[in-house]
C-alpha positions as CSV (number, residue, x, y, z in Angstrom):
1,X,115.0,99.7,95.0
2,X,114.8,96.5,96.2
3,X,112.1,93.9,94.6
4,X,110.4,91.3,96.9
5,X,108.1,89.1,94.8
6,X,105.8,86.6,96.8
7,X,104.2,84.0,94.8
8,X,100.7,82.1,96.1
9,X,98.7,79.3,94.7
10,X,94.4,79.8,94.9
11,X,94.6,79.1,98.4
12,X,96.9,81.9,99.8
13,X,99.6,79.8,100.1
14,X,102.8,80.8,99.5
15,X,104.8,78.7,96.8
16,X,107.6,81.2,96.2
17,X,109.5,84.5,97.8
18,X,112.4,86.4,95.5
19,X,114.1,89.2,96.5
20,X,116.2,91.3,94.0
21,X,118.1,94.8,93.6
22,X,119.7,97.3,96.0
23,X,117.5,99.7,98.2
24,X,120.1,102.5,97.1
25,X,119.4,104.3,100.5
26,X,123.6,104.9,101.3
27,X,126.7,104.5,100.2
28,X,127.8,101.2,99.1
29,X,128.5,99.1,102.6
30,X,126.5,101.9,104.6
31,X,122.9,101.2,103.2
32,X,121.0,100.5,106.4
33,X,117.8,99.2,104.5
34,X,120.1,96.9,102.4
35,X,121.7,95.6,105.4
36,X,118.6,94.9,107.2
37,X,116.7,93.3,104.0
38,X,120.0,90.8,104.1
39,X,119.9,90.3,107.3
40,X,116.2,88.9,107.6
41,X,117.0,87.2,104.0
42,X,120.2,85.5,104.8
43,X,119.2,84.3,108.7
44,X,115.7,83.2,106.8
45,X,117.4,80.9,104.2
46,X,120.1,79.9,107.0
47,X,117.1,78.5,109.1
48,X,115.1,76.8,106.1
49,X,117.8,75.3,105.6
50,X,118.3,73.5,108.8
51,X,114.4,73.3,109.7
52,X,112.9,73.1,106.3
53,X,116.0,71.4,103.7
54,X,113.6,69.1,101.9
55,X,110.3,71.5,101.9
56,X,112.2,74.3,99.9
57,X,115.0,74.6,97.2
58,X,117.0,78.0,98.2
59,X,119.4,79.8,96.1
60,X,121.4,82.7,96.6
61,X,122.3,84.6,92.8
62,X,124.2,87.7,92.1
63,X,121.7,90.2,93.7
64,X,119.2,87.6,94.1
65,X,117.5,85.4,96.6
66,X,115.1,83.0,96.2
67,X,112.9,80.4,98.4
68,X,111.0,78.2,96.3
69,X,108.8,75.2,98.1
70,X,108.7,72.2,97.3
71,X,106.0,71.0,99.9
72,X,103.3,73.8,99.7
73,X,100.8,71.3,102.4
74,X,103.9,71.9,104.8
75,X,102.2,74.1,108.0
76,X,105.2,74.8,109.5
77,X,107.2,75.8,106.7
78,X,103.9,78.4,105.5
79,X,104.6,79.8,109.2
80,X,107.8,80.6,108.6
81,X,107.2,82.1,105.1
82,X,105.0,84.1,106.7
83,X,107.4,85.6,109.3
84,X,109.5,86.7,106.7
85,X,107.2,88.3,104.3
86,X,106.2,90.2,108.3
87,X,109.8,91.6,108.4
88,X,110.1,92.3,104.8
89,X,106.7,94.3,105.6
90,X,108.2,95.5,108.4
91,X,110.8,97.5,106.8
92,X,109.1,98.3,103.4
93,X,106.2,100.7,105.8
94,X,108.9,102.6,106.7
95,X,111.4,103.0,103.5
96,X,108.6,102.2,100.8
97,X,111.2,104.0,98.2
98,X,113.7,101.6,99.1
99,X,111.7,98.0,99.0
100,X,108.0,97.5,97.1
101,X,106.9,93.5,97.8
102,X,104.2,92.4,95.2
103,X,102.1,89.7,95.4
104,X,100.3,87.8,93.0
């Protein structure tokens, strides 16, 4: 399964999004929800990084991606947290055996 954990200070914002594991749905290289969680991941951290470099540290770990912000006050970067955490949503209605996002 994969393991999306969203972070948030007292005000709803959000100050961190990490996403771990495998959605074993298919074969290795054939697992659809896999794909699809990278996909969103990987064009999210690729954007940050142009739109966003010195609002977030980003790393990318054996099975593991993580967003961390540096500037929580940043609008326009909470925007675009919030479009992904939308996809990630997205997907985890319709496979919620293959991705569970928690919040706290």
């Amino acid at each position: 399964m994969i393991k999306t954990l969203i972070k948030k200070c007292n005000n709803n914002v959000i100050e961190s999004i990490t996403v771990t594991g495998h959605a074993n749905a298919g074969k290795f290289g054939n697992d659809l929800i896999c794909a699809g969680v990278t996909a969103i991941m990987i064009g999210a951290l690729n954007a940050l990084e142009l739109l966003a470099d010195k609002s977030v540290n980003l790393k990318v770990l054996d099975n593991e991606m993580i967003i961390k912000v540096l500037k929580k006050e940043d609008l326009e970067l909470q925007r675009m947290l919030l479009f992904i955490k939308i996809q990630l949503q997205t997907i985890e209605v319709q496979y919620p055996k293959n991705l569970k996002i928690m919040e706290e």
